[in-house]
C-alpha positions as protocol buffer text, in pm:
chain_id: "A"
residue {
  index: 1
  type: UNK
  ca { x: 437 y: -2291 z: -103 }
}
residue {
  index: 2
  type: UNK
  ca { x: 400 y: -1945 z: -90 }
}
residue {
  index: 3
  type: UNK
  ca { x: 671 y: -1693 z: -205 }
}
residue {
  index: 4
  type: UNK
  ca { x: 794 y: -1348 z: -112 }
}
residue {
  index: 5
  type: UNK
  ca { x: 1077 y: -1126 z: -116 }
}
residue {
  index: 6
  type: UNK
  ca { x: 1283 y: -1465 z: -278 }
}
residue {
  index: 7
  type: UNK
  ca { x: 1235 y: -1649 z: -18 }
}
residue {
  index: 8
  type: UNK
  ca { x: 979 y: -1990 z: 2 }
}
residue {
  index: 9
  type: UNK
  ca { x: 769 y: -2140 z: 291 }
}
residue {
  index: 10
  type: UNK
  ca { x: 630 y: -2498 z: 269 }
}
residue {
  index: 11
  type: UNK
  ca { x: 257 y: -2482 z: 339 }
}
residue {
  index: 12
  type: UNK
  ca { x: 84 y: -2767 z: 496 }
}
residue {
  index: 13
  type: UNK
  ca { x: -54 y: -2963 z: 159 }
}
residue {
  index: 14
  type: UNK
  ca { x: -435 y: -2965 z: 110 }
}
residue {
  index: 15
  type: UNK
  ca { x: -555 y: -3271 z: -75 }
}
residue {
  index: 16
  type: UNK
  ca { x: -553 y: -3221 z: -458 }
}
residue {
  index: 17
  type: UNK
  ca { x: -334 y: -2897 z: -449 }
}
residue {
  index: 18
  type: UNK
  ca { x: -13 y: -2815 z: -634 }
}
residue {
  index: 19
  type: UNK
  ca { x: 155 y: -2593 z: -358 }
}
residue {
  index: 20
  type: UNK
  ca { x: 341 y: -2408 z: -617 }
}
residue {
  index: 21
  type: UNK
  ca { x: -1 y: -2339 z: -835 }
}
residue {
  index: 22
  type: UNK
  ca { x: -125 y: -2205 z: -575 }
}
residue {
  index: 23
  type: UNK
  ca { x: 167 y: -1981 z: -472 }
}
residue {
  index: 24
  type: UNK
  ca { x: 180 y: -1859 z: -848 }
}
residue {
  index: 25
  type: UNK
  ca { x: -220 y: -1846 z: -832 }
}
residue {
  index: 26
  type: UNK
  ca { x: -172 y: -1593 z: -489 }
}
residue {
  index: 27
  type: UNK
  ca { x: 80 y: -1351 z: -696 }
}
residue {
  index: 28
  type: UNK
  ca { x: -87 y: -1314 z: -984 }
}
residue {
  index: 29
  type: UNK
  ca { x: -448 y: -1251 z: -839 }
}
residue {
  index: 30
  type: UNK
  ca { x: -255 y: -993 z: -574 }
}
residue {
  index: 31
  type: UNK
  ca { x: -92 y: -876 z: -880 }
}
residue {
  index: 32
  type: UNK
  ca { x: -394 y: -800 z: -1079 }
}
residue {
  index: 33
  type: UNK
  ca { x: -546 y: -621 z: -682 }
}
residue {
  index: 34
  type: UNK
  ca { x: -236 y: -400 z: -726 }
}
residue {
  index: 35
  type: UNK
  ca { x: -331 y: -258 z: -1076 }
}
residue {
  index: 36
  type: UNK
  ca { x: -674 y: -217 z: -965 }
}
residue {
  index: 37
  type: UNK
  ca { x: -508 y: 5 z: -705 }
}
residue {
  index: 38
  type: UNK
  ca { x: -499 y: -195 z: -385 }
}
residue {
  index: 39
  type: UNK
  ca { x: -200 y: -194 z: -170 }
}
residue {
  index: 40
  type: UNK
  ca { x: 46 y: -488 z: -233 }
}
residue {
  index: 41
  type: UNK
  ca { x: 70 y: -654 z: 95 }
}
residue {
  index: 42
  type: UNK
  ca { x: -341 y: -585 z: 158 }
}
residue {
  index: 43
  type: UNK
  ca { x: -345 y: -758 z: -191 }
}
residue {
  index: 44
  type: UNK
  ca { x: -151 y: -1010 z: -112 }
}
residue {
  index: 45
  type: UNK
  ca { x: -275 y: -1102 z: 211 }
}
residue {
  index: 46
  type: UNK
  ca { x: -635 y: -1084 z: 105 }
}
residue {
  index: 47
  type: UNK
  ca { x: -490 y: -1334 z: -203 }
}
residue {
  index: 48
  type: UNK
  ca { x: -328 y: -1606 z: 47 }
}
residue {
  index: 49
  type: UNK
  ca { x: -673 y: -1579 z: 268 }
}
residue {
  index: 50
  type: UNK
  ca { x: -894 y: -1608 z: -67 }
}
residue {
  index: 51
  type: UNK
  ca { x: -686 y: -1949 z: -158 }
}
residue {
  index: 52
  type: UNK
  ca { x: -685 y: -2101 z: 187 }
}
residue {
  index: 53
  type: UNK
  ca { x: -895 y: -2402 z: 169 }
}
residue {
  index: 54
  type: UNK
  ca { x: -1072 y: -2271 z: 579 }
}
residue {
  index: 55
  type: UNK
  ca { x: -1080 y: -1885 z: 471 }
}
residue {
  index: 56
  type: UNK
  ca { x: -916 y: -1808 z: 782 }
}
residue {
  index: 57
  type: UNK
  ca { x: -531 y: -1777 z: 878 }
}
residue {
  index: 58
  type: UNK
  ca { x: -357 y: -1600 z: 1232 }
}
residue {
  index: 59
  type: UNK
  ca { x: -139 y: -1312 z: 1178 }
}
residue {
  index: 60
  type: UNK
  ca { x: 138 y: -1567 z: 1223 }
}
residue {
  index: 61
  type: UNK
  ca { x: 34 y: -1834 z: 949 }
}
residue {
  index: 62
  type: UNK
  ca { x: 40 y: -1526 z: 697 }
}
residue {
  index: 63
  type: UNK
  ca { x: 324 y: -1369 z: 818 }
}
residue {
  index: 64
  type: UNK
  ca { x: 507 y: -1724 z: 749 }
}
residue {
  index: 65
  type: UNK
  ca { x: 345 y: -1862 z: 461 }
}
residue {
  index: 66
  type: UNK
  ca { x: 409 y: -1468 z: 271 }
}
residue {
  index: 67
  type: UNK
  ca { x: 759 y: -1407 z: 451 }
}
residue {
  index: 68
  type: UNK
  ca { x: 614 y: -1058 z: 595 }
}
residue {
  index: 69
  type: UNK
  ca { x: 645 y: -891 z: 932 }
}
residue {
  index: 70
  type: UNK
  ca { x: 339 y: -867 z: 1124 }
}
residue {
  index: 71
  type: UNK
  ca { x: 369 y: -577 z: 1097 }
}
residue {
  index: 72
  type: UNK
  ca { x: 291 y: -585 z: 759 }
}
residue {
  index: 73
  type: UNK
  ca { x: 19 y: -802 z: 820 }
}
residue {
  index: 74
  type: UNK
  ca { x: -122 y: -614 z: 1091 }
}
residue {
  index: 75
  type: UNK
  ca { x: -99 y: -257 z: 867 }
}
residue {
  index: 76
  type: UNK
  ca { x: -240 y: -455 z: 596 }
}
residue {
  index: 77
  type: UNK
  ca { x: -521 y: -648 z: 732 }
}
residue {
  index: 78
  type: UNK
  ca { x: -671 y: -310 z: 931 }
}
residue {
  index: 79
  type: UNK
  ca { x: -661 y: -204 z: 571 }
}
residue {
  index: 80
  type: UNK
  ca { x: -882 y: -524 z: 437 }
}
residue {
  index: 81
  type: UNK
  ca { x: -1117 y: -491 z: 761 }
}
residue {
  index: 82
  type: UNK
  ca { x: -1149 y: -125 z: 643 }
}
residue {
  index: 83
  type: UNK
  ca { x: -1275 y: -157 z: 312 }
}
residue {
  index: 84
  type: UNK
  ca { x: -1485 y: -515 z: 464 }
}
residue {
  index: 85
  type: UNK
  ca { x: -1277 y: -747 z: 315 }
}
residue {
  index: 86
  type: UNK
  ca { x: -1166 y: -923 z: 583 }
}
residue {
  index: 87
  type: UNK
  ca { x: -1337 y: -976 z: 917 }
}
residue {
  index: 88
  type: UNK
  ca { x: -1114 y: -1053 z: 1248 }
}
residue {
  index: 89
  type: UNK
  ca { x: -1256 y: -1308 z: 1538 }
}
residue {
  index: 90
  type: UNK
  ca { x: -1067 y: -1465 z: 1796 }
}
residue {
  index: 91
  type: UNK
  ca { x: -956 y: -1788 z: 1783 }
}
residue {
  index: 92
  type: UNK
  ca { x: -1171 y: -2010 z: 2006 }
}
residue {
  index: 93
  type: UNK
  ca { x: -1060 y: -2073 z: 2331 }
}
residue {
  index: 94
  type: UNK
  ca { x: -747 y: -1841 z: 2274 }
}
residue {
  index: 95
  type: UNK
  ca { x: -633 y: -1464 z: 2306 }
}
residue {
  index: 96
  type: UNK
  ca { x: -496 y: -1498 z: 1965 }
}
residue {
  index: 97
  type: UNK
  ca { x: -677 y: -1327 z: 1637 }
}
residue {
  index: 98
  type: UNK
  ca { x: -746 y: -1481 z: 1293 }
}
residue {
  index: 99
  type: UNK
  ca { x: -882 y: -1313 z: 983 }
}
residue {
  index: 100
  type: UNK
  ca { x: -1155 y: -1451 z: 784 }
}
residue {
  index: 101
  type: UNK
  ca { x: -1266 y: -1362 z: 426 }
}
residue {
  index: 102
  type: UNK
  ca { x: -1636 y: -1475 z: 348 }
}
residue {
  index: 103
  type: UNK
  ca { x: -1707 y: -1687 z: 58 }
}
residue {
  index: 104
  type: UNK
  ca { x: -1962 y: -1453 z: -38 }
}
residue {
  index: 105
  type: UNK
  ca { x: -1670 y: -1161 z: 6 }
}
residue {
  index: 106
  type: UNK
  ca { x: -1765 y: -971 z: -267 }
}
residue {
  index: 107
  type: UNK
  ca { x: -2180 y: -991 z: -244 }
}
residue {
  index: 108
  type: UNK
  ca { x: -2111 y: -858 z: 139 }
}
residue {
  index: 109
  type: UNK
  ca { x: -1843 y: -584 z: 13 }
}
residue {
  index: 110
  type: UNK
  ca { x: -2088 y: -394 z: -277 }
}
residue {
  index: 111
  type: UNK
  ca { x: -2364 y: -418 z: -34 }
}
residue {
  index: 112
  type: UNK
  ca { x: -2180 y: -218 z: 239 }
}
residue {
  index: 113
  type: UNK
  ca { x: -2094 y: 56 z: -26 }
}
residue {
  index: 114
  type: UNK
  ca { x: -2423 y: 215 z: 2 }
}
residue {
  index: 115
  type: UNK
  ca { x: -2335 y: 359 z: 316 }
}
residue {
  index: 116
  type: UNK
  ca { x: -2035 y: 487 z: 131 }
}
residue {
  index: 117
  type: UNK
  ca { x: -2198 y: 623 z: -182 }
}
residue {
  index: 118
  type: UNK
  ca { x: -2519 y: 778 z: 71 }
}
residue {
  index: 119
  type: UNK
  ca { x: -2260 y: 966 z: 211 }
}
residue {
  index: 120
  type: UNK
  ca { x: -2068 y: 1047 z: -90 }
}
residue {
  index: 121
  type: UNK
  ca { x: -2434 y: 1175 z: -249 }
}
residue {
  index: 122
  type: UNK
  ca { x: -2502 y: 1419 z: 101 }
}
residue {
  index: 123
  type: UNK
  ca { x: -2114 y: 1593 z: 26 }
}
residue {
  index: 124
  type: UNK
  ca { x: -2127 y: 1598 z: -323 }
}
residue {
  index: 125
  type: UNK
  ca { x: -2518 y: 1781 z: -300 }
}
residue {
  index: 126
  type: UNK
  ca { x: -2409 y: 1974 z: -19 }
}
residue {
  index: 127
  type: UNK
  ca { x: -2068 y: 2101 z: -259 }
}
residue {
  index: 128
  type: UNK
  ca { x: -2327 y: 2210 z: -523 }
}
residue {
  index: 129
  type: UNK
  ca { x: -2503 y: 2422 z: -268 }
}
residue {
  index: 130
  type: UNK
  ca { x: -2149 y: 2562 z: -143 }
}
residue {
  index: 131
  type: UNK
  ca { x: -2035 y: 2637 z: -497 }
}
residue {
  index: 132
  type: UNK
  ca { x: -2351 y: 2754 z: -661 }
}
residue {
  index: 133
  type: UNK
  ca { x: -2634 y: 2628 z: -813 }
}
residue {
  index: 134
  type: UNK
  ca { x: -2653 y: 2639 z: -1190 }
}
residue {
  index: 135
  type: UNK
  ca { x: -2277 y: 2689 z: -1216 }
}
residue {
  index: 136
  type: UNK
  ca { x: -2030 y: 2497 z: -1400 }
}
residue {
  index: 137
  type: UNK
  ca { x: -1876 y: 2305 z: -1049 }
}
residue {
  index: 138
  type: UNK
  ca { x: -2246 y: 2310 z: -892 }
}
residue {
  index: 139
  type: UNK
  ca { x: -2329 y: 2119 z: -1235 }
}
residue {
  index: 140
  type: UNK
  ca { x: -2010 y: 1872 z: -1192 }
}
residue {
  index: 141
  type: UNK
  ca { x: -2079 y: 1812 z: -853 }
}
residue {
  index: 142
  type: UNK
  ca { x: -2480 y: 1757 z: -924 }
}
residue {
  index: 143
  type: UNK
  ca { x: -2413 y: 1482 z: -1199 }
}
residue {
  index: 144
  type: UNK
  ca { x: -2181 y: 1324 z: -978 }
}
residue {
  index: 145
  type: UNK
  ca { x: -2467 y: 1290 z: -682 }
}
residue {
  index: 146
  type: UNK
  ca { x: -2695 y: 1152 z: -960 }
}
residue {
  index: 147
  type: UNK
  ca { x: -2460 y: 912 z: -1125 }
}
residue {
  index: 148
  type: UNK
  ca { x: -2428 y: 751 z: -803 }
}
residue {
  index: 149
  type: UNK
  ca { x: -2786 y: 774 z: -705 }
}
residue {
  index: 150
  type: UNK
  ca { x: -2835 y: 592 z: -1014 }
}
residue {
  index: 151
  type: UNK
  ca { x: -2577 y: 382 z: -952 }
}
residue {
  index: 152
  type: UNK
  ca { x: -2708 y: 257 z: -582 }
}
residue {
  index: 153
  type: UNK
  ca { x: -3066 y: 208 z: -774 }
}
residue {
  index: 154
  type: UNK
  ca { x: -2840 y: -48 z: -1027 }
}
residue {
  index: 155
  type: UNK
  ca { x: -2639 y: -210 z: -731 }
}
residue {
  index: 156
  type: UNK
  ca { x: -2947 y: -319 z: -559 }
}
residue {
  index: 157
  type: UNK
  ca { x: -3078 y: -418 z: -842 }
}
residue {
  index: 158
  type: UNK
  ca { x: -2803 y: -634 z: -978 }
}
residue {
  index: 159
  type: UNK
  ca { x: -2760 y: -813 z: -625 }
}
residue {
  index: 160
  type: UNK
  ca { x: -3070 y: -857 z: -604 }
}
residue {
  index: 161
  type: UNK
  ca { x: -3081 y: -1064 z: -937 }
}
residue {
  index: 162
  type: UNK
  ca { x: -2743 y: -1231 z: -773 }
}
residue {
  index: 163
  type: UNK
  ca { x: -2897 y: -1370 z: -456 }
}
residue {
  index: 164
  type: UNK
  ca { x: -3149 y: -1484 z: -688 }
}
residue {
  index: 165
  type: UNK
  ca { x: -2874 y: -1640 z: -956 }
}
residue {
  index: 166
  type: UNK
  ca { x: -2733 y: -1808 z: -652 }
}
residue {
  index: 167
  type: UNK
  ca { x: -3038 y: -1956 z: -528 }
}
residue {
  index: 168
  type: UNK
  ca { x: -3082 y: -2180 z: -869 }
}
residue {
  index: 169
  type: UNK
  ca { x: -3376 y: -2206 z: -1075 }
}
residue {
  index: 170
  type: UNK
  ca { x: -3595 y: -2303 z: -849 }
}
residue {
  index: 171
  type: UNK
  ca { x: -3590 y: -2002 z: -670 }
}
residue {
  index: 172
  type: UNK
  ca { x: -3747 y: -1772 z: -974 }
}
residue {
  index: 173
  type: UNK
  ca { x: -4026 y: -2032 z: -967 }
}
């Protein structure tokens, strides 16, 4: 069962699951998205797709099992397909569209920030050009370039030593 807005919608039961766990389980990690400074309903869509046994729910099965509008969904989940969260497909041998999170949602999500902190890098170096050199803002701007040039170096580093985590011992042999 998933809950919103006081009202509750039966979900079909997967085998081993307490419905309500999970309900509480979707809240509270959509919670915890909010104070990190996602959106709630992005948050708690994304939650509901992370618990789904499949990974992948229509606009419809969220907008039930959450007690949302589509349009809610729909604002929400261009949101998650955004920031690569989420990925849309079409449902086989249908018009309809369903949203899938990856199991490896996270792994995929820092490795598409480079693009995001190459670009960040090129303003920020470009804004200590603008400003000046040598003064106080060029400086700001300059350390912020370099913290995330240093911090790209460290991200490929540390998924690097992920994919090799993930792999098991036998792949560091």
């Amino acid at each position: 069962m998933i809950t919103g807005k006081g009202a509750a919608v039966e979900r079909q039961p997967e085998q081993g699951h307490d419905e309500r766990a999970v309900s509480d389980f979707v809240e509270r990690f959509a919670a915890e998205l909010v104070v990190a400074g996602m959106g709630r309903m992005p948050s708690r869509i994304f939650s509901c797709l992370m618990a789904e046994e499949s990974g992948v729910l229509t606009s419809a099965e969220l907008s039930e099992r959450l007690q949302i509008s589509p349009a809610a969904v729909s604002g929400a989940m261009r949101y998650l397909i955004q920031i690569g969260l989420v990925a849309k497909e079409r449902e086989p041998g249908s018009r309809r569209d369903r949203y899938r999170v990856l199991n490896d949602v996270w792994f995929e999500s820092l490795t598409r920030r480079d693009e995001i902190l190459l670009r960040w890098i090129r303003v920020l170096k470009e804004g200590e050009a603008t400003v000046g050199t040598g003064t106080v803002a060029g400086e700001r701007l300059a350390e912020s370039a370099a913290f995330f040039e240093f911090m790209i170096d460290e991200l490929h580093g540390m998924l690097g030593r992920w994919r090799e985590h993930r792999a098991g011992p036998a792949a560091g042999e």
